[in-house]
N, C-alpha and C positions, 0 to 999 in steps of 0.2 A: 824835172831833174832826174837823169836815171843812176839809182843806187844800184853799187857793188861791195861786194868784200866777201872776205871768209869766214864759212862756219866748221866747227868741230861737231858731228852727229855721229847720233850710236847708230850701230852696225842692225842692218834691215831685218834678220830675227830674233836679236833682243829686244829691239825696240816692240815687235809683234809680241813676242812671251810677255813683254811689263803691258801689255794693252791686254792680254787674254788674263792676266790675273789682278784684273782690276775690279772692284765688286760690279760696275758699274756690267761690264761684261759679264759677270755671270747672273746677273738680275736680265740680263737681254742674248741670254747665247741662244735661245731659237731664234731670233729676228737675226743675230748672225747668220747661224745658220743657213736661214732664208738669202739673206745677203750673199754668202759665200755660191748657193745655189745659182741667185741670177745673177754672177758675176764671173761662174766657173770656169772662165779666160784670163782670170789674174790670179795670179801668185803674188800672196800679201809680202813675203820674206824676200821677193825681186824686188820691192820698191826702193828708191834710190831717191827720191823726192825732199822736198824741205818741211813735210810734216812729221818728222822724226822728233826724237827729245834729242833736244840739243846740249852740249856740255856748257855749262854756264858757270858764275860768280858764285853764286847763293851756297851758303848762306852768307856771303863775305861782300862789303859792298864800303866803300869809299865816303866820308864825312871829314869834308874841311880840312883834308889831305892826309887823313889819318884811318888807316883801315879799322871797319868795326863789323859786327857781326849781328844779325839779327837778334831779338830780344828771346828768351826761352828755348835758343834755339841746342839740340840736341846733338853736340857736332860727331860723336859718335855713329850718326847716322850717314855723313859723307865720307867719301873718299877721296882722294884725291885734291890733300887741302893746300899745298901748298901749286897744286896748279889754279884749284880754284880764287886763292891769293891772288895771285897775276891776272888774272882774268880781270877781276875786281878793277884794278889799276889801270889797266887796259880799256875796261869798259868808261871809268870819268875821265879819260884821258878823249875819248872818240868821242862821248855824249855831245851832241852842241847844246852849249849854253843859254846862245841871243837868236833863239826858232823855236815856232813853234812845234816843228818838225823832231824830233829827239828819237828816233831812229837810229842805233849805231852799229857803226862797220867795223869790218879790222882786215888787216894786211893780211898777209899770205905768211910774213916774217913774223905777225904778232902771232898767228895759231900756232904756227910749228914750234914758238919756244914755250906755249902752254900745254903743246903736244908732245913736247920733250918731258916734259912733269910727269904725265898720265903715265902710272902705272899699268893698266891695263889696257896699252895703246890698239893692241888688235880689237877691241870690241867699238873703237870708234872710228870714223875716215873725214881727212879735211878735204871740203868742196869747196867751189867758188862757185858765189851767186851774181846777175846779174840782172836787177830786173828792163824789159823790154828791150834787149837786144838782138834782133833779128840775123846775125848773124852769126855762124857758127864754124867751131873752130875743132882739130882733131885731139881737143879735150871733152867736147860736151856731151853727154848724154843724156840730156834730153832737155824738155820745158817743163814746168809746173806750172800752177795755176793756182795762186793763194795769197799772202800776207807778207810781205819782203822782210819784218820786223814784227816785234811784238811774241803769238806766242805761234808766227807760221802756218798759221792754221793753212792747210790745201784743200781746194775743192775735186783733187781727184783725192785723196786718202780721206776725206772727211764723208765723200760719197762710197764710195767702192772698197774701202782697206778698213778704215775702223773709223767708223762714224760716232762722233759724242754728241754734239750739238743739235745738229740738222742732218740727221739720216734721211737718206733717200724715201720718198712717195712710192712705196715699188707697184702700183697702179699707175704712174707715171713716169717711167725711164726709160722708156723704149727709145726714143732718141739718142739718150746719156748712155744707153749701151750702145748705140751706134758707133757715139764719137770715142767709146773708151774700146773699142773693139781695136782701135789705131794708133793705141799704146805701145810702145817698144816693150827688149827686154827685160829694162829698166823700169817699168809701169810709167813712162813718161811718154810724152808726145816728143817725134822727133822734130818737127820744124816748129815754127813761131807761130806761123797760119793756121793750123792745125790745133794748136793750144789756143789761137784768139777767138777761132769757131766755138772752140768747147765751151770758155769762158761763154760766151753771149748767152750759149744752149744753157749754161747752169743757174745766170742770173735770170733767165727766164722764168724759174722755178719757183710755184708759190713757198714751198721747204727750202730752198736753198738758204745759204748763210747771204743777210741782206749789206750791202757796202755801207757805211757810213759817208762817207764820201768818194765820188767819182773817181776810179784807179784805184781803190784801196785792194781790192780783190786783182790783182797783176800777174802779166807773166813772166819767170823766174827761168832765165836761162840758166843750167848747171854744168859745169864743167869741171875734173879734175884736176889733182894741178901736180 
């Protein structure tokens, strides 16, 4: 089955500034460092990719048709609550129910009327995701190579932009900078073929992030809309 729909994600140097002041970063900024070194053909603030933080529900989520809010939670701490509302409603409207599969999508009509809400609409942009579609339209710019769903992790920003989990072997990347040498503007791959190479090249990787099941690490055509 190949999944589509729309995401709402923050803008490519916010999302870098919340990754550089994370403790997690500054317990590992020379191995950044190091990173940014053998990688100094990417600019982290061009990535345009689906491993961004995405604008979501939380802390607002749907029960038995009645909105409720996480337990303890500090709402003071969000913004943007009455978009985050709709989300919510949006989100147990899409979930399927009778699959195992609970992966969910949303229209192009469902973001923009959560993207009407956002007060701060310049610091996010709505995409459309597609996974494995090989063809390409003069909306797209580019492919990723990650998680269609869940929390999007990519194996190009997980490698090369800001790695958490499974940061690159850098005794062993010399290939992974080949195929990342053929990134767009965009820090994306412009064809399909090109992203389906990388992919093979990164699950090759004793370090890399391992699939749970066959296809789960995919590629993510992106297009504006």
């Amino acid at each position: 089955m190949q999944h589509r729909g729309h995401i709402i994600i923050l803008r490519q140097d916010l999302d870098q500034n919340n990754f550089e002041a994370l403790d997690h970063f500054q317990k590992h900024k020379a191995d950044y460092e190091q990173l940014r070194t053998k990688f100094n053909f990417i600019n982290p603030i061009n990535y345009r990719g689906t491993g961004r933080e995405h604008f979501d529900s939380n802390p607002f989520y749907i029960d038995n048709g009645i909105l409720k809010m996480w337990p303890e939670t500090n709402i003071q701490a969000f913004d943007n609550i009455e978009a985050r509302k709709l989300f919510a409603t949006y989100e147990e409207a899409n979930t399927p129910q009778d699959t195992d599969d609970d992966l969910c999508f949303f229209s192009l009509e469902e973001m923009q009327n959560i993207y009407k809400l956002i007060d701060n609409k310049t610091d996010y942009e709505i995409l459309e995701i597609i996974q494995n579609e090989e063809v390409t339209t003069d909306r797209t710019i580019g492919f990723d190579i990650g998680y269609i769903g869940g929390d999007f992790f990519s194996a190009i920003a997980d490698t090369a932009i800001k790695p958490m989990w499974h940061p690159p072997d850098f005794d062993d990347i010399n290939d992974i900078i080949k195929h990342l040498k053929k990134l767009n503007d965009n820090v994306l791959f412009d064809t399909f073929e090109e992203a389906k190479i990388y992919r093979q090249a990164y699950l090759s990787k004793e370090w890399a992030e391992k699939e749970m099941y066959e296809g789960q690490i995919t590629i993510i055509q992106i297009r504006t809309v």
